[in-house]
C-alpha positions as semicolon CSV with decimal commas, in nm:
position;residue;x (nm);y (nm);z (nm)
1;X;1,020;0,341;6,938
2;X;1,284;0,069;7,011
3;X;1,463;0,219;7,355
4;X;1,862;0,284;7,260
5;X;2,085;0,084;7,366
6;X;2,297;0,172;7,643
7;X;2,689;0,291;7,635
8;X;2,899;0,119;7,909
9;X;3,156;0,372;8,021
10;X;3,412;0,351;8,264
11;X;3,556;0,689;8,464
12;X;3,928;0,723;8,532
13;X;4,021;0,991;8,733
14;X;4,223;1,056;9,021
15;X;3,981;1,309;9,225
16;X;3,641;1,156;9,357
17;X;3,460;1,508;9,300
18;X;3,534;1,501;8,889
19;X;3,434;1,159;8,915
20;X;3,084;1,233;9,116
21;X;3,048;1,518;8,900
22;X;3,083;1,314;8,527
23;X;2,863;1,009;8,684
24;X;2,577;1,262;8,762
25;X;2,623;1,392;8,390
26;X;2,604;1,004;8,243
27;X;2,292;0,951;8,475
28;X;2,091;1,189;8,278
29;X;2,120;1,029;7,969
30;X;1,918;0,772;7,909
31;X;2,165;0,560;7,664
32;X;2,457;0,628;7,893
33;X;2,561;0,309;8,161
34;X;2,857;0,412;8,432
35;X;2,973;0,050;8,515
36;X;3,271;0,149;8,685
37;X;3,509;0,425;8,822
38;X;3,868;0,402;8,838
39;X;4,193;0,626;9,069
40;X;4,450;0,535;8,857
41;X;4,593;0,414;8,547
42;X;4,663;0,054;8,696
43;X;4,332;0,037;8,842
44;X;4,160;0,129;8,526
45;X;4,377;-0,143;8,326
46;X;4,215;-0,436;8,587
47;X;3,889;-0,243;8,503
48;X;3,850;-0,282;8,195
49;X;3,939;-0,611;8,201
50;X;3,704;-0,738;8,355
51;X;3,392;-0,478;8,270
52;X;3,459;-0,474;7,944
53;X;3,295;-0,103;7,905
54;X;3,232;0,027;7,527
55;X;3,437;0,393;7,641
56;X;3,681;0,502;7,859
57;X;3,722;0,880;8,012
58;X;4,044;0,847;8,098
59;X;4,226;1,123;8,259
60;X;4,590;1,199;8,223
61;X;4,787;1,319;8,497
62;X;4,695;1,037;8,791
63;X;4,940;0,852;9,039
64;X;5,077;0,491;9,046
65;X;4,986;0,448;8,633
66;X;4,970;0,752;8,422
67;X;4,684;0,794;8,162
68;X;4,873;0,808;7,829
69;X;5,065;0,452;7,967
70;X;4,699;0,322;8,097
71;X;4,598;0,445;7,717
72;X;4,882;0,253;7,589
73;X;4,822;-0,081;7,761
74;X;4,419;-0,112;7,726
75;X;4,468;0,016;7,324
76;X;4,722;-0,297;7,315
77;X;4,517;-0,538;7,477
78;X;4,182;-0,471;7,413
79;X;4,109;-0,193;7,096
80;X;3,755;-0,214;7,075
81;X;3,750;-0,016;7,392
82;X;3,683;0,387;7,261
83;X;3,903;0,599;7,504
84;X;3,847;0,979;7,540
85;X;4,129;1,164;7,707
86;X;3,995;1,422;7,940
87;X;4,183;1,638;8,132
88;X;4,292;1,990;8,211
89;X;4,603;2,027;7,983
90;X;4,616;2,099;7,640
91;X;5,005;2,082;7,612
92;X;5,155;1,903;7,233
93;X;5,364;1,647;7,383
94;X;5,022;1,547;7,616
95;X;4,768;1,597;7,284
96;X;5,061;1,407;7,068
97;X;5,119;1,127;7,351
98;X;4,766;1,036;7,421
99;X;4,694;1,016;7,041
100;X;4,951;0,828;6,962
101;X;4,912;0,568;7,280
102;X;4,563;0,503;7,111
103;X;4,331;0,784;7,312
104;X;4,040;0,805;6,988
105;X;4,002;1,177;7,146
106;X;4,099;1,456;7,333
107;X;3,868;1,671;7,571
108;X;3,908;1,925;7,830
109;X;3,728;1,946;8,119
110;X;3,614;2,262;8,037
111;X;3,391;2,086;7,745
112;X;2,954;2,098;7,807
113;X;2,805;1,804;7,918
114;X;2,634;1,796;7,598
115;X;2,988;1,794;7,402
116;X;3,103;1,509;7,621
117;X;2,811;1,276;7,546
118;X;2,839;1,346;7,196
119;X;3,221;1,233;7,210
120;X;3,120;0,971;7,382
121;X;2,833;0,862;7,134
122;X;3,105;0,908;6,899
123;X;3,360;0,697;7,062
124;X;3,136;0,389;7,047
125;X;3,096;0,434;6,690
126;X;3,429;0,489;6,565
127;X;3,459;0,903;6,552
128;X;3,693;1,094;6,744
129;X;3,666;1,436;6,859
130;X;3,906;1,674;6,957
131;X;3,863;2,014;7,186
132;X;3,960;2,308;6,946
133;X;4,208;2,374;7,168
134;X;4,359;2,013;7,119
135;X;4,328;2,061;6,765
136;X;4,512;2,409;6,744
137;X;4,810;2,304;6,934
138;X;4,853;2,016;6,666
139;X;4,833;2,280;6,364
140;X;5,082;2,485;6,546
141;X;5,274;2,219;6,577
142;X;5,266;2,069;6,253
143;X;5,357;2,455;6,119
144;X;5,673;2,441;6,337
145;X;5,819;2,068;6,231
146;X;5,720;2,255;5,887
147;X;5,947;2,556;5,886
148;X;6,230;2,346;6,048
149;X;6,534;2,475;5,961
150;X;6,795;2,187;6,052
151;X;7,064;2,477;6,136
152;X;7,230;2,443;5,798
153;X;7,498;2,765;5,742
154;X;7,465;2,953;5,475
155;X;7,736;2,787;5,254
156;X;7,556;2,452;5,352
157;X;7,202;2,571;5,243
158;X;7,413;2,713;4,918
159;X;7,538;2,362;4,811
160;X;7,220;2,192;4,890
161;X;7,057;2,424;4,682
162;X;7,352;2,318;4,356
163;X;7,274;1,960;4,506
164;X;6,934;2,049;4,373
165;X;7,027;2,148;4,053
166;X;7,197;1,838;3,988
167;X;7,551;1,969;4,012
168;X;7,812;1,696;4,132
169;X;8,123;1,809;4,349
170;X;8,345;1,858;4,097
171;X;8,109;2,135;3,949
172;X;8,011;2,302;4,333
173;X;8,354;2,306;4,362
174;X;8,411;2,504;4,044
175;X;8,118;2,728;4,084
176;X;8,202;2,788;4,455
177;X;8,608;2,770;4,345
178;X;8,649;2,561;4,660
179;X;8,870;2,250;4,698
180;X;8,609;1,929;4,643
181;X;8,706;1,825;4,941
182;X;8,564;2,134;5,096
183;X;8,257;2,023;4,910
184;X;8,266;1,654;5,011
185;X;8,310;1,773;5,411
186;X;8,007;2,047;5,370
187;X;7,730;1,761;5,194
188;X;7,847;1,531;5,459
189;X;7,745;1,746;5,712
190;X;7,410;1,850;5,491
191;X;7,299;1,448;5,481
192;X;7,397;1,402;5,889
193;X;7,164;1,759;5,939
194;X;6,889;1,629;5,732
195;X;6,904;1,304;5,857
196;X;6,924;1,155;5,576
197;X;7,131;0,893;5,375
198;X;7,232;0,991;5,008
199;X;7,207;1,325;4,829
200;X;6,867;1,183;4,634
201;X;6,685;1,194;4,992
202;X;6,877;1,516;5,069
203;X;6,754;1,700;4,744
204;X;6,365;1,554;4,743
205;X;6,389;1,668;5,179
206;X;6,493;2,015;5,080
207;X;6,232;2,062;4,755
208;X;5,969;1,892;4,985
209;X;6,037;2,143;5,290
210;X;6,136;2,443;5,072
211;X;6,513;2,464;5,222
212;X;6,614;2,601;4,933
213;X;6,501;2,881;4,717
């Protein structure tokens, strides 16, 4: 049997004990290869550099360069290099900022050493994993920017739901039996809450997000 070849990984974290304790993990794997260890976010950017490792286990919260801006800058420069975030928080803005600097995963450090090689193993091939907890906070996140509301009032949600029937202002003014320019002011404050540009985009946001019944 041909002996597997070995996965260059570089540790970045601020506190020499997580650091001991992850190298003595790698060790026991036979197709794992620690070729470096790393403080900080700047000192991790000259590291990989110049050791060119196959995955990083970057962790976020360090001093002089965080780890979502270390993310950012080795993503940019060099892509081929798989990084795992690993840390202690499982906060959305941390899960969303690593992700979108370019972090192919998201661990806690309460993951098995078994779970961490097999991120790892899939880092180098292209897979990312994320810690259930990770992946929760992004569905209950995605369920909130879901049921966004946009504050409309009620008379606002009640013309963008004529909007959606197709009804100009002339017409919501004479089901309403408002002034149209009482109808003109309320849609342009429904396209400035929706962020949006013309009454087309208005009508497909609110059928699209259910604003309307």
């Amino acid at each position: 049997m041909s002996k597997k070849s070995n996965i260059r990984v570089l540790l970045v974290d601020d506190h020499t004990v997580v650091r001991s304790g992850l190298g003595a993990v790698l060790m026991s794997y036979d197709d794992m290869s620690l070729v470096g260890e790393a403080s900080n976010g700047e000192e991790a950017i000259r590291l990989c550099q110049q050791l060119k490792p196959d995955v990083v286990l970057m962790d976020l919260m360090m001093p002089v360069v965080d780890g979502v801006t270390a993310t950012r800058t080795i993503h940019e420069k060099m892509p081929e290099i798989g990084i795992i975030a690993l840390t202690s928080f499982n906060e959305r803005d941390m899960v969303e900022g690593a992700l979108k600097a370019g972090a192919m995963s998201y661990l806690l450090k309460t993951v098995s050493a078994a779970e961490l090689i097999d991120a790892i193993r899939g880092a180098k091939a292209g897979k990312p994993s994320l810690s259930p907890e990770a992946a929760q906070v992004l569905v209950q996140g995605l369920k909130q920017d879901k049921s966004k509301q946009y504050n409309l009032t009620d008379r606002e949600r009640e013309i963008l739901a004529l909007m959606v029937e197709g009804l100009p202002n002339q017409e919501i003014a004479e089901r309403l039996v408002v002034s149209q320019s009482t109808v003109k002011f309320h849609v342009s404050n429904i396209l400035s809450k929706l962020e949006v540009n013309t009454r087309t985009e208005a009508v497909a946001l609110a059928l699209k997000s259910k604003l309307v019944r």
